[in-house]
NUSE-207740 format. One record per atom (N, C-alpha, C): x, y, z. Coordinates in steps of 0.2 Angstrom, whole numbers, plus 5000, padded with zeros to 4 digits. Example, Ala and Ser with C-alpha at 12.3 -4.5 7.8 and 13.67 -1.06 7.14 Angstrom:
REM residues 2
506649725039 506249785039 506649845039 506449895035 506849955036 506450005039 
This chain:
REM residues 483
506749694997 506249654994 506249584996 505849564996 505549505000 505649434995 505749394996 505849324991 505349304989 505349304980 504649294979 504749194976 504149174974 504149104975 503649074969 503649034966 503148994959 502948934967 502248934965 501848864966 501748824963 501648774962 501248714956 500848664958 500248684960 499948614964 499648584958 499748504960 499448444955 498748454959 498148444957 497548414960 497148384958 497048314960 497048254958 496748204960 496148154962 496048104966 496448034964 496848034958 497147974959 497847974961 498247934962 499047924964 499347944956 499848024959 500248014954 500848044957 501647994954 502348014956 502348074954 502248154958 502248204956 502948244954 503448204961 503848214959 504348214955 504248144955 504648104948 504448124942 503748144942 503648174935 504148234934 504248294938 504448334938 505048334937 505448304939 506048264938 506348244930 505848214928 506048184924 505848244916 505448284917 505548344916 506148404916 506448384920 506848424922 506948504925 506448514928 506248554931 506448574936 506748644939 507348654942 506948664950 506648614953 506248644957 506648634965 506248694971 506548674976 506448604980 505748594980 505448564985 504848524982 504448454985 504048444982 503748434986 502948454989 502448424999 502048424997 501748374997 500848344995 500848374990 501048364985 500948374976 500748444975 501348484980 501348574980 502248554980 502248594973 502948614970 503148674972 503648694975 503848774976 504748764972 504748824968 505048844963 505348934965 505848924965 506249004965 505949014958 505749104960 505549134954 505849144948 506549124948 506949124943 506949064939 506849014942 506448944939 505948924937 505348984935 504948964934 504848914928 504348864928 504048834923 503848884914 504148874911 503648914906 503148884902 502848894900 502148874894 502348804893 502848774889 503048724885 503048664891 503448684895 503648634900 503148594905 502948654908 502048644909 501548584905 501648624900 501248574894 501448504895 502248474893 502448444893 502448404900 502248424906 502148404914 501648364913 501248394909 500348374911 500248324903 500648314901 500848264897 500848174901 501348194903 501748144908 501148124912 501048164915 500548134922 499948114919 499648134913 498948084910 499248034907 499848044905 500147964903 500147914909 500547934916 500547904922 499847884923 499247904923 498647914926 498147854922 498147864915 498147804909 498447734912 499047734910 499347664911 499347654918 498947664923 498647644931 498147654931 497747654925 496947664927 496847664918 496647574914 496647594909 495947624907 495547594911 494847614910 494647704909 494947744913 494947834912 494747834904 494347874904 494247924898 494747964896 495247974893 495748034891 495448114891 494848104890 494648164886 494248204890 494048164898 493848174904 494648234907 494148284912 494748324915 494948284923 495448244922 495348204929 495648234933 496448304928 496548334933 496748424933 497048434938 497248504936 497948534940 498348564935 498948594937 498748694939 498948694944 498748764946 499448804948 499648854944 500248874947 500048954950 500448984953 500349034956 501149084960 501149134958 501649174959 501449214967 501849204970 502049234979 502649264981 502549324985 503049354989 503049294996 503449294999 503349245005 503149295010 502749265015 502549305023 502949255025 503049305031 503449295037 502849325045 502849285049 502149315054 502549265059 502749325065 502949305072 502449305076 502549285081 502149255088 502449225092 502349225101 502249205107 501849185109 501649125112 501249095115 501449085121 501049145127 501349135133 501149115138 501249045138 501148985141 501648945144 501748935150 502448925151 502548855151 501748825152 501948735151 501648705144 501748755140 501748715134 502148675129 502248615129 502848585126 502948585119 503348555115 503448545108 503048495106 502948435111 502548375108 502048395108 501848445113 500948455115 500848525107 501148565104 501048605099 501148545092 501748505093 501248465085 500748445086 500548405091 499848375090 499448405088 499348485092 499048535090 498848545084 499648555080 499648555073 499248495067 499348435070 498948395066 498248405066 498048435075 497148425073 497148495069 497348545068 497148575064 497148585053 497848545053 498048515048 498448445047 498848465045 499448385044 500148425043 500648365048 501048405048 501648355044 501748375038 502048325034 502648295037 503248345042 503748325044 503948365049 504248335054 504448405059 505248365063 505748405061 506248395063 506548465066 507348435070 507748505073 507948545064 507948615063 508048635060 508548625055 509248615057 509648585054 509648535052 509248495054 509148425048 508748435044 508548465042 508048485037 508448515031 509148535033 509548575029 509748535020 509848475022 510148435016 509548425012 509148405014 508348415008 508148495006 508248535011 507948585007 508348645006 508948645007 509648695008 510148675005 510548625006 511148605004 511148584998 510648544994 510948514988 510648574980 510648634982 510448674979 510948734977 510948764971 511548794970 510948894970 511048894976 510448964974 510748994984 510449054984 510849084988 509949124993 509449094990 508749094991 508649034996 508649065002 508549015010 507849015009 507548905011 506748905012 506548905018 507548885021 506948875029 507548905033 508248915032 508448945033 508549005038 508149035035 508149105039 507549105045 507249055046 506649055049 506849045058 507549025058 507749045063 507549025071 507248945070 507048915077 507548875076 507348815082 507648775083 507248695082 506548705080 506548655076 505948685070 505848635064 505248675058 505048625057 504348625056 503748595054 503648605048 503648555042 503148555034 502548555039 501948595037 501348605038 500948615031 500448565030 500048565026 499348595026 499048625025 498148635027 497848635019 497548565021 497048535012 496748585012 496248605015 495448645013 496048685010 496448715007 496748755005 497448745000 497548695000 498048644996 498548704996 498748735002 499348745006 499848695009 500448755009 501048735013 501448775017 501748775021 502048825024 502548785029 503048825033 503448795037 503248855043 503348815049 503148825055 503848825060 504248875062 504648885066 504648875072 504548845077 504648845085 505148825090 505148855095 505648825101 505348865109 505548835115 505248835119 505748895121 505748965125 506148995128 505849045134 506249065139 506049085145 505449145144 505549145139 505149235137 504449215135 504249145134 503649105128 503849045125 503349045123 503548975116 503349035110 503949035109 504249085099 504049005096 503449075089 503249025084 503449075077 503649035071 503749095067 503649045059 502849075058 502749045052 502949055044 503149035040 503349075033 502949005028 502549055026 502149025022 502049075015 501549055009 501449085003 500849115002 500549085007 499749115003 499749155011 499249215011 498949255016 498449215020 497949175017 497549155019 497449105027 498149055021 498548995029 498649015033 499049075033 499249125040 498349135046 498149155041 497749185043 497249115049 497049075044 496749005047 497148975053 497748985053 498248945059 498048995064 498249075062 498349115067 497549115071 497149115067 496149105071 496249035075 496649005073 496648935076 496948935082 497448985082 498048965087 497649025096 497249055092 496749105096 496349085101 495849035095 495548985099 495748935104 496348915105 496648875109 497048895113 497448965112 497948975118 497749045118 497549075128 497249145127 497749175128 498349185129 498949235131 499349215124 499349275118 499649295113 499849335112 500549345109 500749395108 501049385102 500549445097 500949465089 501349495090 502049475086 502549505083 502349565077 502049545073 502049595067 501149585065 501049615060 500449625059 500149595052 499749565052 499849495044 499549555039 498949565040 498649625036 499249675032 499549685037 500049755036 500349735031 500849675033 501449625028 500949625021 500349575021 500149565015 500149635010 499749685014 499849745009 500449775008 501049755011 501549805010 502249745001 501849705002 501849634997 501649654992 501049694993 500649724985 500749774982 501549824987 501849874986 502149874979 501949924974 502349904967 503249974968 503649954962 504149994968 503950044961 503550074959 503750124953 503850174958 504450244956 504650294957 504250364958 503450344960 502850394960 503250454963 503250514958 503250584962 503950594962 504550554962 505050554968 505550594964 505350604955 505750634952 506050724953 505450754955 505450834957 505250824963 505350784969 505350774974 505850834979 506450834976 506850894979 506450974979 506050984977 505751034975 505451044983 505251004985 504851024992 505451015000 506051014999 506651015001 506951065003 506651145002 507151185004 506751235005 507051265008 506651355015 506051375012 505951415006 505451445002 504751375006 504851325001 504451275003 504151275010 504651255015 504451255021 504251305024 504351375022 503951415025 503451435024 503151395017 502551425014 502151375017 502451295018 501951255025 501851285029 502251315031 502251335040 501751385040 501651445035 501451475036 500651475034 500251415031 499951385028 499551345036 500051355041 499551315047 499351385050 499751425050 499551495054 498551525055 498451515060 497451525062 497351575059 497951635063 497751695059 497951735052 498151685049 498051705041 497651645038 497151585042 496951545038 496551555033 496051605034 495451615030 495751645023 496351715024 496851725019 497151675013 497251625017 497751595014 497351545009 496651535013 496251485008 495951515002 496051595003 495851634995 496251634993 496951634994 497651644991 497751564988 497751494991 497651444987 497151434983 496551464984 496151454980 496351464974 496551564971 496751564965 497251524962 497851514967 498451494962 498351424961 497751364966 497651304963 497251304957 496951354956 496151374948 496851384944 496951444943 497151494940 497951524941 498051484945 499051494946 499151584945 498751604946 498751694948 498351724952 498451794955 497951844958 497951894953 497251924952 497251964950 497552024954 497752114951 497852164955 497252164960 496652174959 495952184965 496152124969 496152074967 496452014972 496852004978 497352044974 497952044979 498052094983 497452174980 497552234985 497052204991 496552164990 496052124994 496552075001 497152074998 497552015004 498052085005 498252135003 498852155004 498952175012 498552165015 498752195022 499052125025 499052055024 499151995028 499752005026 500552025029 500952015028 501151955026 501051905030 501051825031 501051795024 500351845020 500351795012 500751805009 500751905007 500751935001 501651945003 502051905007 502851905006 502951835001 502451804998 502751764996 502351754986 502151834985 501951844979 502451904977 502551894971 502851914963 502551954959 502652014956 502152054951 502552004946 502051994940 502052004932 501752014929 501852014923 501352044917 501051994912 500351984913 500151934908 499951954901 500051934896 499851954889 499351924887 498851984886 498251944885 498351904879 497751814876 497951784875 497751804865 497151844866 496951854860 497651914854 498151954860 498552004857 499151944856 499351884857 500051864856 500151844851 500651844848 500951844843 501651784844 501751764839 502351704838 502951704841 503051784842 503751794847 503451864850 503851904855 503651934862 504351944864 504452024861 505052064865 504652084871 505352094875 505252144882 505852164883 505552254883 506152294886 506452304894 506852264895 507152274901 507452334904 507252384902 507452434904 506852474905 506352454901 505552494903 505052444906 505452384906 504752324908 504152324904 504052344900 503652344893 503752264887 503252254887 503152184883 502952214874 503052184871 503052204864 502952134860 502352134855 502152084851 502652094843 502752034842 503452054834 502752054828 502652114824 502452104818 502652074811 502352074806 502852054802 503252064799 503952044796 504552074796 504652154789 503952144785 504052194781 503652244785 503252234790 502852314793 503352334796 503152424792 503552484799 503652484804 503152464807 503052444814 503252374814 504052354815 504252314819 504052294825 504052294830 503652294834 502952344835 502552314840 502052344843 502052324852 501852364855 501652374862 500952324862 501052264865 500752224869 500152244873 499552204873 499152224879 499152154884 499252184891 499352144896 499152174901 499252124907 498852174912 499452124919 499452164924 499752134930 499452114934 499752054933 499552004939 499951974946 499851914951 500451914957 500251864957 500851824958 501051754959 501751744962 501851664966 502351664969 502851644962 503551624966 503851614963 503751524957 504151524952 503651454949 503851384952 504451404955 504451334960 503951314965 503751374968 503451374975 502751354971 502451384965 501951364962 501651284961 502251274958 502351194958 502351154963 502551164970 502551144975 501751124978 501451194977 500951214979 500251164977 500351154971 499851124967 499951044965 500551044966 500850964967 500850924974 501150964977 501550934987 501050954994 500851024992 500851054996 500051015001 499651004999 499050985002 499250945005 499550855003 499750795007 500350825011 500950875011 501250885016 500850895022 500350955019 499950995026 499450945030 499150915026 498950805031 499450785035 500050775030 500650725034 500750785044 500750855042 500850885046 500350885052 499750885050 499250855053 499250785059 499550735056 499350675056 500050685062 500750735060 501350715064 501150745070 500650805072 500350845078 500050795080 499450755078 499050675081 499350655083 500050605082 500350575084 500950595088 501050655090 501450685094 501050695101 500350735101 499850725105 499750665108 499650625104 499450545108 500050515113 500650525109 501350495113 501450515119 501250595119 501550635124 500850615130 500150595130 499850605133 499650515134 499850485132 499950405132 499350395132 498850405126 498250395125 498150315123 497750335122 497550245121 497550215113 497550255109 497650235103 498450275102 498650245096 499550245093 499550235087 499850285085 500250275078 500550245075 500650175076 501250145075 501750145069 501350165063 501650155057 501250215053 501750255049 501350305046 501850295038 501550305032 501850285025 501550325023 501950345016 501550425013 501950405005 501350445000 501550434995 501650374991 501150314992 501250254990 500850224984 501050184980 500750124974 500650074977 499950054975 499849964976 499549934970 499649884972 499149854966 498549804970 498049834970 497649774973 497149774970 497349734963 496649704958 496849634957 497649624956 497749574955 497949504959 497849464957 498049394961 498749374959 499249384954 499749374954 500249414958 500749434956 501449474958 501249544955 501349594961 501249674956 501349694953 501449704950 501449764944 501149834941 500649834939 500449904938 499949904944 500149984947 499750004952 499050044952 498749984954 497850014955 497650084958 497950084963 497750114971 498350174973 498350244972 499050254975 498450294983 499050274987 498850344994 499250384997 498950404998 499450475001 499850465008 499450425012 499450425018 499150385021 499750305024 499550255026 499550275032 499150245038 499150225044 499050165048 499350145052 499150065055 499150095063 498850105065 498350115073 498650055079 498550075081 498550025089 498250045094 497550005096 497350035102 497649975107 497850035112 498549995118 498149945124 497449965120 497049925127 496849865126 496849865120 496549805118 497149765112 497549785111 497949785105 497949755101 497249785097 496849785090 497349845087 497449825078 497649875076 497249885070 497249945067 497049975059 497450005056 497149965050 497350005044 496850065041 496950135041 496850175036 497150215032 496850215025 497250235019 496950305019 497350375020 497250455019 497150475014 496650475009 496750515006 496650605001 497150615000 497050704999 496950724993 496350764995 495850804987 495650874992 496050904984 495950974989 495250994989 494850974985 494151014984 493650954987 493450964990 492750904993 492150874988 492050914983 491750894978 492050834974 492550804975 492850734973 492850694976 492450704983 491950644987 491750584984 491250604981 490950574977 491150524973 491550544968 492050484964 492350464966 492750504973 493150424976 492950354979 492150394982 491650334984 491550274978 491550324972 491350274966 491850234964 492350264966 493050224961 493450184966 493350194971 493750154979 493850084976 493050064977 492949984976 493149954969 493250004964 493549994958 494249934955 494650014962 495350004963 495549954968 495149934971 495449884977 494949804977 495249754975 494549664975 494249664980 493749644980 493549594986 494149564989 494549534989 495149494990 495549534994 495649604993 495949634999 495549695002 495049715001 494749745004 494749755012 494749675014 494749675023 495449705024 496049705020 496449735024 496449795027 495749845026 495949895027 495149905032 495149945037 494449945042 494150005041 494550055036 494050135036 494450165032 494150215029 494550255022 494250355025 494850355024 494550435024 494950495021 494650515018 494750555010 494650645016 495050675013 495250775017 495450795012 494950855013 495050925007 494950975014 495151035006 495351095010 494851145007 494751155000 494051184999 493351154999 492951184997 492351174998 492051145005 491951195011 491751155016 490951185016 490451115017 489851125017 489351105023 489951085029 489751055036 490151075041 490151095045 490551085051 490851025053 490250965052 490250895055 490550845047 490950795052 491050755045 490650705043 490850675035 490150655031 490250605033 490050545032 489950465031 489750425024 490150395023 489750345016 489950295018 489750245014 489850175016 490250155008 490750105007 490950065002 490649985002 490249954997 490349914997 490449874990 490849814993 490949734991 490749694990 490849654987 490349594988 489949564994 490549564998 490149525006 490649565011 490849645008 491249675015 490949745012 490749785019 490549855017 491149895022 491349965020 491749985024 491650065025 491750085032 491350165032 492150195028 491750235023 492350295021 492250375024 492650415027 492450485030 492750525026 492350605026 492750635023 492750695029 493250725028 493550805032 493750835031 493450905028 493450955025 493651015030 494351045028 494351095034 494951145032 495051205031 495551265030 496151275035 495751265041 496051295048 496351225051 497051255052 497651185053 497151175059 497351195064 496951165070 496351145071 495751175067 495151145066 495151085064 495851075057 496051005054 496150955058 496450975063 496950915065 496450885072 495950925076 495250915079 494950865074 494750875068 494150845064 494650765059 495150785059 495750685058 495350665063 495850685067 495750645075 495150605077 494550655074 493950615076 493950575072 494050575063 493850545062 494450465060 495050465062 495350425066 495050385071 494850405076 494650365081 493750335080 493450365076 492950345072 493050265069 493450275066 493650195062 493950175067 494250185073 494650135077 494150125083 493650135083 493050115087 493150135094 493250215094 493550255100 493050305100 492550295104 492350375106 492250415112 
């Protein structure tokens, strides 16, 4: 887990000792940079203290300006909670200097202060009893305070000149300053090379850590399990295997004609069970069975003759109730993941142009809110981050699996729901796979939209592993603008 951080910007047009105010507060803060407070999360400001801040600085504000109205808003205190980013780069330019990159950095902001890194240690390292590095880990050889106003941002800027590039490594609070430096550093130097992926970091920042699923997660961990995937990719029991899921995902049984109907596929009917179901209008409060005749018996009441009675039931076949469980909980996002691992085994071995580079499964986010997460909006089953090698643009798409095609439609509705405007661009294309109901051969298209971002969502609907893993792919390389 990443070190998370309190903001507090003053904003103001008149002179106020923001510092000193804070100070005199007592306020256990790291840093103070253009009237931007940064606070280890454990030091947050609470309500009272707050209050008692904005106290002070309209008193400072008054007694230098007696003329102000008090009652007028002359300012505003903005606090905000952050995970920190972290965003590597080379710049490879082999005559570019340190002096010719600050300047750089002034024209595009202000650079509060730039020294070798270890001078920087006693202001913002040494006199602090916390074990929470601000620049410490940034790991060049000199660091830049950088300021960017349009954004009443702050961040440190890592640089040193070495035979491989000029290494730059930014750690900042907000997503957005990353983003405006890195468009800026674009337009100025054409040979760069990203370290890591800003999008990715931001969402993986938004990651809540609840325990989704992980509880009976051993369930899908041993033989019974794996064979019933394995044999769930097999062509020639597909069309079987799709009437065989269908009941036991409805109905968790085969009827007798149901199962005389599959009994010649070896492949299926090795992994069904006879019982006996008691019909629901015959039961009664308790339900003998005689193990020795396999007869179920309904209990009457204790003064009738007839202590028992002979049950009506009828036999039915199902797997065993782990593998059921399995089946209607695991089994569909395994047989994607399985999907997506055949893609990406293809693509490596044949050094295609697109790549895999990051695949996540089984995830919570939270992306409605603008604070720190907590409760998760968005769960996916199946993150992907793409790279195409030729251009090395990468994507993000988020998988996700509905076994019935018919809940197309709701996920279109509820997408935008679960996900702001605010994070929406992290992500370039959505695509939702089921296993029943196929009504096309060809895959659908919708569109989501945003306020001011639309994004194609696909759906792919398919039973036959290998027709499956044909219909990702395309629509994979659909979003990553591959045809």
């Amino acid at each position: 887990m990443k070190n998370r951080w309190v903001l507090l910007e003053l904003r103001c047009d008149y002179d106020v000792e923001f510092e000193n105010q804070i100070t005199i507060c007592g306020l256990k803060v790291r840093t103070v940079i253009n009237n931007i407070a940064l606070f280890e999360e454990s030091n947050k400001p609470n309500y009272t203290e707050i209050h008692q801040l904005e106290s002070y600085i309209m008193q400072e504000i008054i007694k230098n300006n007696p003329s102000i109205d008090p009652d007028e808003e002359i300012f505003e205190l903005k606090i905000t909670e952050s995970e920190e980013l972290i965003f590597d780069l080379i710049i490879e330019d082999a005559t570019l200097t340190e002096e010719e990159f600050i300047d750089f950095l002034q024209i595009i902001g202000r650079v509060h202060e730039y020294d070798l890194e270890h001078n920087h240690f006693e202001n913002l390292e040494y006199n602090f009893d916390s074990k929470m590095p601000l620049i410490h880990d940034i790991r060049m050889k000199n660091v830049a305070i950088f300021c960017l106003d349009m954004l009443y941002g702050v961040c440190f800027i890592g640089y040193m000149k070495r035979e491989t590039g000029f290494h730059v490594r930014i750690k900042a609070f907000q997503y957005d300053i990353i983003k405006v430096i890195i468009d800026r550093f674009k337009e100025q130097y054409s040979e760069i090379l990203f370290k890591n992926n800003l999008k990715w970091n931001l969402l993986m920042n938004r990651k809540t850590s609840s325990g989704y699923r992980t509880t009976d997660s051993f369930i899908a961990d041993n033989d019974l399990m794996k064979q019933f995937l394995k044999t769930s990719k097999s062509t020639s029991s597909g069309e079987n295997m799709m009437k065989l899921l269908s009941k036991l995902c409805d109905k968790g049984y085969l009827s007798e004609k149901e199962y005389t109907n599959l009994a010649e596929d070896k492949n299926i009917v090795k992994f069904l069970l006879p019982y006996y179901r008691v019909d629901k209008n015959d039961m009664s409060n308790m339900v003998w069975f005689g193990l020795s005749t396999g007869t179920i018996y309904k209990e009457q009441n204790k003064t009738d003759p007839k202590r028992i009675q002979q049950a009506q039931y009828t036999r039915i076949f199902s797997t065993h109730h782990d593998l059921l469980y399995y089946i209607r909980s695991y089994w569909h996002q395994h047989f994607v993941e399985e999907a997506l691992n055949s893609i990406r085994k293809k693509w490596e071995e044949s050094e295609y142009i697109l790549q895999i580079v990051e695949m996540k499964v089984d995830c919570q986010f939270d992306l409605l809110s603008e604070k720190a997460p907590q409760k998760a909006t968005r769960d996916i089953d199946c993150l992907l981050l793409v790279r195409n090698t030729d251009t090395g643009k990468e994507f993000i798409i988020p998988i996700e699996s509905k076994r019935n095609s018919r809940e197309f439609t709701k996920v279109v509705k509820e997408t935008p729901l679960k996900i702001s405007s605010s994070y929406c661009d992290i992500f370039d294309g959505f695509i939702v796979v089921s296993y029943f109901n196929k009504e096309s051969e060809e895959n659908i298209h919708r569109s989501l939209l945003w306020n001011c971002s639309e994004k194609k969502i696909i759906l792919c609907v398919e039973n036959i592993f290998n027709n499956f893993v044909d219909k990702l792919e395309i629509s994979i390389e659909d979003i990553c603008e591959v045809t």
